[in-house]
C-alpha positions as CSV (number, residue, x, y, z in Angstrom):
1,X,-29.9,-12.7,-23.1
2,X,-27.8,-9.7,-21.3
3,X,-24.5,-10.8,-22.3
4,X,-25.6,-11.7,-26.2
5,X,-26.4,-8.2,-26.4
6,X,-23.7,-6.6,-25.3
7,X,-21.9,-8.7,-27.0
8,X,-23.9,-7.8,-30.4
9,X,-23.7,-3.6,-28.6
10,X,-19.9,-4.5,-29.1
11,X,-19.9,-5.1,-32.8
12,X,-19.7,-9.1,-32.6
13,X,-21.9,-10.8,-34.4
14,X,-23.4,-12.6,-31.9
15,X,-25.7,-15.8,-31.9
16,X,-28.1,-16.6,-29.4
17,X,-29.0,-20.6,-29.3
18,X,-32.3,-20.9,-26.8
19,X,-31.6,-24.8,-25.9
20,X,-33.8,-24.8,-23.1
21,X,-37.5,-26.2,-24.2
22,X,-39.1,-23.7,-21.8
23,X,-38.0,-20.9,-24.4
24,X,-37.6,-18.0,-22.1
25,X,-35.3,-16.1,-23.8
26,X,-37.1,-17.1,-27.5
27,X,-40.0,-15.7,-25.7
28,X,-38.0,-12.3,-24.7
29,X,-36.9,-11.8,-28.0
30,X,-40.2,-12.2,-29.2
31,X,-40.0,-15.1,-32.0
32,X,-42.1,-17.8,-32.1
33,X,-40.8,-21.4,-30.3
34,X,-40.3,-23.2,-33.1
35,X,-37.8,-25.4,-35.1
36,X,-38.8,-26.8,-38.3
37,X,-38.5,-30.6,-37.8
38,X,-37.4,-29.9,-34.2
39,X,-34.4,-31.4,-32.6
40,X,-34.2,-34.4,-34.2
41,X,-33.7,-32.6,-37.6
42,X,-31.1,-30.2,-36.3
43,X,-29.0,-33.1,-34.2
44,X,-29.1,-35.6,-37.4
45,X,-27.9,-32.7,-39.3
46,X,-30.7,-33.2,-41.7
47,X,-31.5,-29.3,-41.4
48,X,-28.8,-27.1,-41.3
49,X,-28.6,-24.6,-38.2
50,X,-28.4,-21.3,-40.0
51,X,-31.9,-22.5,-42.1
52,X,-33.4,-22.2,-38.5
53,X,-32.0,-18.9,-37.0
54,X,-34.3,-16.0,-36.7
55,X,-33.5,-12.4,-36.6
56,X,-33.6,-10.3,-33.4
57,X,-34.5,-6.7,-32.4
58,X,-31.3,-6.4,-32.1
59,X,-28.8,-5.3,-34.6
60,X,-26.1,-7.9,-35.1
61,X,-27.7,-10.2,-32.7
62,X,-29.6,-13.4,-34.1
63,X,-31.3,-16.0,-32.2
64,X,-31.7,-20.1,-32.9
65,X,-35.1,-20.4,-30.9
66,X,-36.3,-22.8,-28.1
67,X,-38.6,-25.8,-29.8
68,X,-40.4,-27.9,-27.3
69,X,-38.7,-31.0,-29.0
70,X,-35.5,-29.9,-27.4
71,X,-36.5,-31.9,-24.4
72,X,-35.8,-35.2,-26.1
73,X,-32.5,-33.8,-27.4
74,X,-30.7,-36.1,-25.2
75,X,-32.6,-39.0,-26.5
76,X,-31.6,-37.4,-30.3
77,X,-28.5,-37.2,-28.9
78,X,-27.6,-40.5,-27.9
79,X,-28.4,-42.0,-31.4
80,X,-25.4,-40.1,-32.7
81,X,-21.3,-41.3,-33.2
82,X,-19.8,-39.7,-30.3
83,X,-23.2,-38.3,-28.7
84,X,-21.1,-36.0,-26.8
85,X,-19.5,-33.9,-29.3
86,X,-22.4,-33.8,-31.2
87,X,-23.5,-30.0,-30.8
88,X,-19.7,-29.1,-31.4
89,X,-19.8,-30.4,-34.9
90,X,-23.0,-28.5,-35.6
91,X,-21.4,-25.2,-34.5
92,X,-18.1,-25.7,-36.7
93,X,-20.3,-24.3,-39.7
94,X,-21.0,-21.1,-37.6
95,X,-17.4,-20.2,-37.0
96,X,-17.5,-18.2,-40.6
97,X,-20.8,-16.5,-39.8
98,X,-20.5,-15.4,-36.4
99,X,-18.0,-14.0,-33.7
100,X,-19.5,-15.3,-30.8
101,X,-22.6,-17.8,-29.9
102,X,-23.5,-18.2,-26.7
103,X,-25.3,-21.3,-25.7
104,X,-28.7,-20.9,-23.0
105,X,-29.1,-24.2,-21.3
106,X,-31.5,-25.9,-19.0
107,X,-30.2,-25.7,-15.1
108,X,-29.2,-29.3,-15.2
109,X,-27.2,-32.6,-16.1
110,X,-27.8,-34.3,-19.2
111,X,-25.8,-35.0,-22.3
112,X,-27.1,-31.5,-23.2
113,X,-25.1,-30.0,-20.8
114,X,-22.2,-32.3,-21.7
115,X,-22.7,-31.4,-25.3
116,X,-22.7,-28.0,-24.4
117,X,-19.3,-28.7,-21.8
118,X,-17.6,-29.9,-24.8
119,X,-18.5,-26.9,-27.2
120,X,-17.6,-24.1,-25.0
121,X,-14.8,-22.2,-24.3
122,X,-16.2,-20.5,-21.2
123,X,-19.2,-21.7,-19.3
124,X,-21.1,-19.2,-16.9
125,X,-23.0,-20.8,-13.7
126,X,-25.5,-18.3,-12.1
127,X,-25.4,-19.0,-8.2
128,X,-27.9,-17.7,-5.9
129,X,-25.8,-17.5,-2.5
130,X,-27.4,-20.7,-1.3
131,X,-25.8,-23.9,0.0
132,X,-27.7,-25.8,-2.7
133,X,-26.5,-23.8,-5.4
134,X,-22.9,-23.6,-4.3
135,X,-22.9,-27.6,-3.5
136,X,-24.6,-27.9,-7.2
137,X,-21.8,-25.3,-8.6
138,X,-19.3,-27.5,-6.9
139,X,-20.3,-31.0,-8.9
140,X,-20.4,-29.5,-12.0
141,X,-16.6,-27.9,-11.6
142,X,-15.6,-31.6,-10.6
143,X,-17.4,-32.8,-13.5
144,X,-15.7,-30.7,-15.5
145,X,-12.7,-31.5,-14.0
146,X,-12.9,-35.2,-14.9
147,X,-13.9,-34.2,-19.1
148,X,-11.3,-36.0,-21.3
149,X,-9.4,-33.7,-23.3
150,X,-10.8,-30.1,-24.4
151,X,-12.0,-28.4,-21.1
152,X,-14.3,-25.0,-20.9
153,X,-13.1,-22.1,-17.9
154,X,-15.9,-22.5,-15.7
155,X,-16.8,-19.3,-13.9
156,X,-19.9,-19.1,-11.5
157,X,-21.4,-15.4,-10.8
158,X,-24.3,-14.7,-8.4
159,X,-27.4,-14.1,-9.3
160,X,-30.5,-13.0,-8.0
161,X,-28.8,-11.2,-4.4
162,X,-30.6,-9.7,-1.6
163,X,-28.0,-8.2,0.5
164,X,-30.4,-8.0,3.3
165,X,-30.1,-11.5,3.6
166,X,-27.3,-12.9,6.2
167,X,-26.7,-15.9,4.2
168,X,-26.8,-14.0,1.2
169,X,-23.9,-11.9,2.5
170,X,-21.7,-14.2,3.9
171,X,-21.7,-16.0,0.8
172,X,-20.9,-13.4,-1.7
173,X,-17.9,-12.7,1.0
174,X,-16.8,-16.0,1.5
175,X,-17.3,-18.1,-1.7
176,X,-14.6,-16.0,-4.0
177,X,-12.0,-16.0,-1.6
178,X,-12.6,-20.3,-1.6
179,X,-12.8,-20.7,-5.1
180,X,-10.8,-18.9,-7.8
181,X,-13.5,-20.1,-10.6
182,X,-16.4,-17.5,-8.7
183,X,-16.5,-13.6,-9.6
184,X,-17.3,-11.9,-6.6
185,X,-19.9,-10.1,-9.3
186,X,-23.5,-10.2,-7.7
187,X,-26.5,-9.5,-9.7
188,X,-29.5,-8.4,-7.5
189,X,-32.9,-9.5,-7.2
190,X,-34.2,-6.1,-8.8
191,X,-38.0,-5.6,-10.5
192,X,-35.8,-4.3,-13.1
193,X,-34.7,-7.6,-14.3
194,X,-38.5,-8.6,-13.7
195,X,-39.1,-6.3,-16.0
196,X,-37.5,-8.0,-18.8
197,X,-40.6,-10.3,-19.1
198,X,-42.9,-7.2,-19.5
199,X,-40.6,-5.6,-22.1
200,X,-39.5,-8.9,-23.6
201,X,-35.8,-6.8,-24.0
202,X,-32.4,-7.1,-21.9
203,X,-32.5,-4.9,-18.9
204,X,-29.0,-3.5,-20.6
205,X,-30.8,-2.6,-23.1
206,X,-33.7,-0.7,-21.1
207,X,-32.3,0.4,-17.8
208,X,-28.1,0.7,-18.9
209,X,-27.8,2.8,-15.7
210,X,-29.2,0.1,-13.3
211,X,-27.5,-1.5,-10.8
212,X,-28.3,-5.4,-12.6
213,X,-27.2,-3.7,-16.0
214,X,-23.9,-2.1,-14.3
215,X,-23.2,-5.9,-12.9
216,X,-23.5,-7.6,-16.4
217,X,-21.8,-5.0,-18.3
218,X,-19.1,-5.9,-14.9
219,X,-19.7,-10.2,-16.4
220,X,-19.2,-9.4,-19.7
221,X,-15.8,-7.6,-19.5
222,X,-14.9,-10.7,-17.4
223,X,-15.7,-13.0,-20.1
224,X,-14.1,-11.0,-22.9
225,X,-10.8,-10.8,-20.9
226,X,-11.2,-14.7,-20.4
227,X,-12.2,-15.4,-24.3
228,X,-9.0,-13.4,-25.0
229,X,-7.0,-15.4,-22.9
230,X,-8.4,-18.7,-24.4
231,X,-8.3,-17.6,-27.6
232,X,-4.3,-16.9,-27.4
233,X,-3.7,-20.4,-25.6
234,X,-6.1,-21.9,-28.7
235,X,-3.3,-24.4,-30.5
């Protein structure tokens, strides 16, 4: 939700596709869960994607909203030619309407997240300085590693840091140094970012001056400097 909005603050038209069936960030934005004829319709390709994007708050930022549906997608599809480029071929339409679109997922493995994998030039992985969450962030980059042919930049960042926790501090010291693919960018556990629930808006957009808006604004110069570099290896 914070890095589609500064990506739209930037002057990209920006899409925002809310794939996880919970529908947080649907809910933030404040449109209604909801797909017309629900995933199946979107995956067969029987609706078109742009019929179901919604209008944000947010100038130059849209949003294709959560449906509760979504959590069959993987049944949906599976029914498909090549299940696992499926979500790429119903973004090529997109390319003409939009600079960037940046894909929310559910935290875990499915043919979702391969779809999504397969789509994506750069995939972001939140880490909360945990061993479970850096052993989790180190299946997925071996995953990754073993994806036939187009292959995202995965970088991890961590989120939700309280730097008065040991663990928490030796991780955000350690982890970068071990593994090129993890900024040493730390989000904190703030009531700031709590907040976004109460505002239902980006804490960018809210608190620009806070330390959790000073660390995306920190991601999303990352990510632009790695989109760049993509882009100019693109064949």
């Amino acid at each position: 939700m914070n890095l589609a909005y500064l990506s739209a603050r930037d002057n990209r038209r920006t899409l925002l596709w809310d794939l996880d069936p919970q529908g947080a960030a649907t809910y933030l934005f404040r449109i209604r869960p909801r797909v017309k004829g629900g995933s199946p319709k979107l995956v067969q390709q029987s609706r078109p994607l742009l019929d179901a994007v919604k209008a944000t708050d947010f100038e130059g930022l849209d949003l294709l909203p959560a449906d509760f549906t979504y959590r069959h997608m993987d049944i949906d599809l599976n029914e498909r030619p090549k299940p696992e480029l499926t979500l790429r071929r119903l973004l090529q339409p997109l390319e003409e309407e939009y600079d960037l679109v940046v894909l929310d997922t559910p935290p875990s493995m499915s043919l979702v997240s391969e779809n999504v994998l397969n789509a994506s030039d750069v995939v972001l992985v939140p880490l909360i300085p945990t061993v479970l969450s850096v052993r989790t962030f180190e299946q997925l980059s071996g995953f990754v590693a073993e994806l036939d042919g187009r292959v995202p930049v995965i970088r991890g960042f961590f989120s939700m840091v309280d730097r008065r926790r040991r663990l928490h501090r030796d991780i955000l010291a350690n982890l970068p140094t071990q593994h090129t693919q993890v900024s040493s960018i730390a989000v904190p556990a703030a009531s700031n970012v709590e907040q976004m629930a109460v505002r239902r808006a980006p804490v960018t957009a809210f608190a620009p001056r806070s330390p959790a808006a000073i660390a995306y604004n920190e991601l999303w110069a990352e990510i632009t400097d790695l989109l760049a570099v993509r882009s100019s290896n693109a064949p």
